[in-house]
N, C-alpha and C positions, 0 to 999 in steps of 0.2 A: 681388891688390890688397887694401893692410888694409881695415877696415873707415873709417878718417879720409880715406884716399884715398878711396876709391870716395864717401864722404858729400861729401868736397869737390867731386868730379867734378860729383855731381848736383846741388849745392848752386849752385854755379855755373850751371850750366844751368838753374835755375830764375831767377837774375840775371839771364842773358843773355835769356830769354824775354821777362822784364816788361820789360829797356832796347829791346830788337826791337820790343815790340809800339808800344812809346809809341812809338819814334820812325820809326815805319812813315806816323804822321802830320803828318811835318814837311818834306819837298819840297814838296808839294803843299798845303800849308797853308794858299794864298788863293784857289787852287780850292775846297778843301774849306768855307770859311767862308760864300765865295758861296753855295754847294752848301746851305749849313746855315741860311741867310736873311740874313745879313751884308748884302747887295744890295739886299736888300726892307725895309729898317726904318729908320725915323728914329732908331735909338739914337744916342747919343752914342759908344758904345762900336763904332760899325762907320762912324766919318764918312768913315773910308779904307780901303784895302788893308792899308796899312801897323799902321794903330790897329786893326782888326778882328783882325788875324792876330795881335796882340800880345797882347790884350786874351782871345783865347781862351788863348794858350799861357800867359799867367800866371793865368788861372782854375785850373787846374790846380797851378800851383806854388805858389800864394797857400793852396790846397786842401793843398799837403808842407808847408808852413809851419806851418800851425792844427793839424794831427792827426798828426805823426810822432811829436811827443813823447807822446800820450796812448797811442798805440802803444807804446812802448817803456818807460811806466812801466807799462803793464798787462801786459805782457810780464814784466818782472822780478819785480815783486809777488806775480802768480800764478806764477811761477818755469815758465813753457809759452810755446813758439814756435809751433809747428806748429799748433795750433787757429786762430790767428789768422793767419797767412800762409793757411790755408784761406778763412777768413774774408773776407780782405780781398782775395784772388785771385777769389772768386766772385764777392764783389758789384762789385769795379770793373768784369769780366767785363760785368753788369747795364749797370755806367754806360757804358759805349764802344757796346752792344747799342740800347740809347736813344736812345744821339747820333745812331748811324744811321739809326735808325726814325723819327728827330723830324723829318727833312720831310715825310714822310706824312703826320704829323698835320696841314700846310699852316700854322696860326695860330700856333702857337709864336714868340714873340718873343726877338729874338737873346739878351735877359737871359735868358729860360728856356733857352735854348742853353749859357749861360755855367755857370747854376746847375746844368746837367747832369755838367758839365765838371766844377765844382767836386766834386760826387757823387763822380766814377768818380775824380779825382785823391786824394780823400778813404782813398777803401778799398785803391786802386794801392799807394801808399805805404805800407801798414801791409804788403804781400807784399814790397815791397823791401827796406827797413830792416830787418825784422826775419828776412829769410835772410842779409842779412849779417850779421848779428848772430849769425845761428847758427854761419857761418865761423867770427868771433872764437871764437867755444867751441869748435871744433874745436883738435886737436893740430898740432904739426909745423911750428909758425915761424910769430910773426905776420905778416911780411912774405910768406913762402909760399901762406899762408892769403888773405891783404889780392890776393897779385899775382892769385889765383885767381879775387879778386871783381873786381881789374880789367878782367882779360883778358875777363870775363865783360861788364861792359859797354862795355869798348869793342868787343869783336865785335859785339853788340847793336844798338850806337849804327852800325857801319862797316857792317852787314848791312842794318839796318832802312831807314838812310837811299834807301841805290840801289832794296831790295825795295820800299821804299814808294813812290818816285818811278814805279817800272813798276803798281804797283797802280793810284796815280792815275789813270796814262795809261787804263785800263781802266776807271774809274769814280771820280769823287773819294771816293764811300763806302766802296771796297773797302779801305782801310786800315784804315777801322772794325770792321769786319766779322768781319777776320784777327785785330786787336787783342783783340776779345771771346773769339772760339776759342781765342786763344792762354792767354789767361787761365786761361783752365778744366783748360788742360791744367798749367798752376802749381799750382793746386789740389788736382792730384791726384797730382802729381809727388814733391812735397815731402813726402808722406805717407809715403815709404818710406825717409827720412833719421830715424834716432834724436834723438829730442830731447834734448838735452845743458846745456840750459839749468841755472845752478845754481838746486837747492829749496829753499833757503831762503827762508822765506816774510818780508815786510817789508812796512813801510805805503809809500803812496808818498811820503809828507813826505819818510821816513826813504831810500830809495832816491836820492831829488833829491839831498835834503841830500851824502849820500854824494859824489855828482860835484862839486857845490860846491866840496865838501873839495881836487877837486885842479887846480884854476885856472890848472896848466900845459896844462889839456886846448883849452883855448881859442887855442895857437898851429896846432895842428894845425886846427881850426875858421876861422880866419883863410884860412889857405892853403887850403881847402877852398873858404871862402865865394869869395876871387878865381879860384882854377879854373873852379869852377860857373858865376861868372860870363862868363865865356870862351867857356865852353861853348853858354850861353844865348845870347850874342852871336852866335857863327856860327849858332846853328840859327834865329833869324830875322833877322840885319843879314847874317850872311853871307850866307846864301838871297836874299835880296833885292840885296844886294850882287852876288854871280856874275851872279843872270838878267838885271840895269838895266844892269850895267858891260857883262859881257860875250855879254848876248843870250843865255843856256842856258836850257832849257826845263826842267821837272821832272825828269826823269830823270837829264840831263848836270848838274843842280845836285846829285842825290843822288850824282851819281859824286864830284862834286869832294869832298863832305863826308865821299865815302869816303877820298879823299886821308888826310885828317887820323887816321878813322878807322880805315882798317886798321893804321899802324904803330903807333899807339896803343893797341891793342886787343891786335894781335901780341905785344908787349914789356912787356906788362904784369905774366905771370907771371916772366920770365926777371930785369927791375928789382926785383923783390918778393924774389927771392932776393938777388939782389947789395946790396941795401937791408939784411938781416940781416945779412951778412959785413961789410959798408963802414960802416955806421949810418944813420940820416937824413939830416944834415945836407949834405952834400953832393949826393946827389939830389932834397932839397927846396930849399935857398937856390939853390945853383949852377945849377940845372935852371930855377927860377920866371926865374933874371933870364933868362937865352937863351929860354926862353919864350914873354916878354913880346916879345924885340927879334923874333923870327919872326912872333909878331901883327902888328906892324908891320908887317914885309916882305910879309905880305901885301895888304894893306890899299895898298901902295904896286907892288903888281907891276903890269908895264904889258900883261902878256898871260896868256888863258891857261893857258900851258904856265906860265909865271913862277908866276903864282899856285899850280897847282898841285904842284909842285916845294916852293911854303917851305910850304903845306899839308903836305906828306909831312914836312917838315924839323920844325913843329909838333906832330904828329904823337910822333914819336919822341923831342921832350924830353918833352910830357905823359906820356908812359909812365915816362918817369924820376922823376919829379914824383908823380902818382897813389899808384901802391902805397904807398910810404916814407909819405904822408903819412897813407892812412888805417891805417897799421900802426905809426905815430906815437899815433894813438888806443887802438886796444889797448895796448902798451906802457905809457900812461898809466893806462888805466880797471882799474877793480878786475873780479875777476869776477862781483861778482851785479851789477854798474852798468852792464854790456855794451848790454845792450839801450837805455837812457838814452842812453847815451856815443856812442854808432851814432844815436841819435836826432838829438842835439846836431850830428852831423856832418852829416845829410843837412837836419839844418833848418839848420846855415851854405850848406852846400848848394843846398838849393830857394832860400834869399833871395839867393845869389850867381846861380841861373838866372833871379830875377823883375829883379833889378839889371841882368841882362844882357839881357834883353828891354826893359826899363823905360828902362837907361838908353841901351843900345846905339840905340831905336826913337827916342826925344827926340832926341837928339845928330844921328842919323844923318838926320832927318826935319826938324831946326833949320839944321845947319850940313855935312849932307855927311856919307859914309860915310869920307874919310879920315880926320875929326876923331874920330867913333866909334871908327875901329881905334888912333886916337892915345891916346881915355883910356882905350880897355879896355888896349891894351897898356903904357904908360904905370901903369896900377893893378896890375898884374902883378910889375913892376920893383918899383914903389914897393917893395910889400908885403915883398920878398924881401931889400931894402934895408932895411926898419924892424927884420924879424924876425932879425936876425944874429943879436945878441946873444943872444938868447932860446932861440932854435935852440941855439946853440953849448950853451948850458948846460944845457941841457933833457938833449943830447947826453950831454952829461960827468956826470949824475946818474942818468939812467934810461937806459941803452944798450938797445940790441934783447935782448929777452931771448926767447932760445931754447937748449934743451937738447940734447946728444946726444941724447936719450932723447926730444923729442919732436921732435927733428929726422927720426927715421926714420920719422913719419906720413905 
């Protein structure tokens, strides 16, 4: 195995680690909040099930929003990755360690709960963005590279969800618990990957400035933020959705959310190749609008087995969709802007998961969970409809670029 191979292998597995650990706390999420004093406190932020469990999960995403970008301009500047993916692996490590221990302390008020969350979401983020960021620098096709960080979280995402729902069953803290171990082991993982970061040294004015410069980066940003948002919607409207519609308890809701995730997770590296050969465009437009109509179908399935079937069906366009888009961003970004340009995506990103908790919770908590799956999926379409043109041409200026020569990495 060359050395790009075996760094992508592990590169990814460090990916796959931090999407497991997070979302090892998402079946169980309104046990867990209970668990965390949600139940005991006059906050405003815990008046429901619904408001508390939301209100936690964008403490965190609010936390990807504020510091992924300070992450990845400190990343480029000082031209080093692996310092800080250490960095930022140990102390979220810290923050998940806290959360757990913080009803021991008994007094803790649910905003001290949130502000924990905020913490450990703070330092998370700077180990994820910035391993993929280390991908981009790797050789061997940005779409190869990109399918490798897919696969990497949606296994993550398709593992964490079921493992975490059996953790609950066992104790609602014990997703916490595994989430901080796992951490530690990112920490020290990552350490045996060469840093490939480019050394040219630059202010951050001059780094920002740079991505400014290519203001095609923001369709790929676009499609990321509606993904994201997608994403965020199933992991608390859909959660809430399975257990109220059709009576599942923690575990059978982490299965269903495996529906989505395994084919998605599976086919992420295999689209990431067929994305360089075919180009973007057709696994990004073509892929978002069938998409968006599968959210729907779900959202409208009358059993079950129904729903779990257009989950799978979901499933396997988001994998068509994912890689092409974040291998959209490479293709654009220069190379000392990587870290930035990765930035940029996971902050479309995190505001597309705080949109999909924010808006998915209002909607679905004002007017019904069909209306919620009507405008997340409905935003989906839309998006894939505005962005033709753009796409198309984006296509026909910048093609995938990858070489025989570093096609064999």
């Amino acid at each position: 195995m060359t050395s790009s191979r075996r760094d992508r292998v592990v590169l990814a597995t460090v990916v796959f680690t931090v999407l497991f650990s997070q979302l090892l706390l998402y079946p169980g999420v309104t046990t867990l909040v209970e668990t965390l004093g949600a139940d005991a406190t006059e906050s405003a932020f815990a008046a429901t099930d619904v408001s508390a469990s939301m209100w936690f999960l964008v403490a965190e995403f609010a936390a990807y929003v504020a510091f992924v970008g300070v992450w990845g301009v400190t990343s480029d500047v000082t031209g080093r990755r692996t310092p800080f993916i250490v960095a930022g692996a140990l102390a979220g490590s810290v923050g998940y360690a806290a959360l757990a221990l913080s009803p021991a302390v008994g007094s803790l008020p649910f905003e001290g709960v949130l502000l924990l969350r905020v913490f450990q979401g703070a330092m998370t983020i700077g180990a994820f963005s910035l391993t993929m960021t280390m991908l981009m620098d790797l050789e061997g096709g940005h779409g190869k590279n990109m399918g490798a960080a897919g696969i990497a979280i949606g296994l993550g995402a398709a593992l964490g969800a079921p493992v975490g729902g059996q953790l609950t069953e066992l104790h609602p803290l014990t997703p916490l618990f595994a989430a901080a171990g796992l951490l530690v082991t990112v920490g020290l993982t990552v350490t045996v990957v060469e840093d490939r970061a480019p050394t040219s040294r630059r202010t951050a004015r001059a780094v920002v400035a740079s991505v400014r410069e290519r203001p095609s980066v923001t369709i790929p940003y676009a499609f990321g933020f509606v993904d994201r948002l997608t994403a965020g919607f199933f992991a608390l409207v859909g959660t809430l959705y399975f257990q109220e519609t059709f009576g599942l308890g923690p575990a059978e809701t982490g299965l269903m959310l495996a529906c989505f995730f395994a084919p998605f997770a599976l086919l992420q590296y295999p689209m990431g190749v067929l994305s360089d050969r075919i180009g973007r465009t057709i696994p990004i437009v073509v892929g978002s609008m069938f998409y968006g109509a599968g959210i729907l179908a779900v959202g409208a399935s009358p059993t079950v087995a129904v729903a779990a079937g257009a989950m799978i069906a979901v499933g396997v366009l988001g994998a068509l969709v994912a890689p092409a888009t974040m291998a959209l961003v490479t293709d654009i970004a220069g190379e000392g802007d990587r870290g930035v340009a990765m930035a940029g995506f996971n902050l479309a990103g995190s505001l597309g998961f705080l949109g999909g908790f924010l808006v998915g919770g209002v909607v679905a908590d004002a007017y019904g969970f069909w209306t919620a799956f009507l405008v997340v999926g409905g935003l989906e379409i839309a998006i894939a409809l505005v962005a033709i043109p753009a796409v198309l041409k984006l296509s026909l200026e910048d093609p995938p670029g990858v070489s025989l020569e570093e096609d064999s990495g």
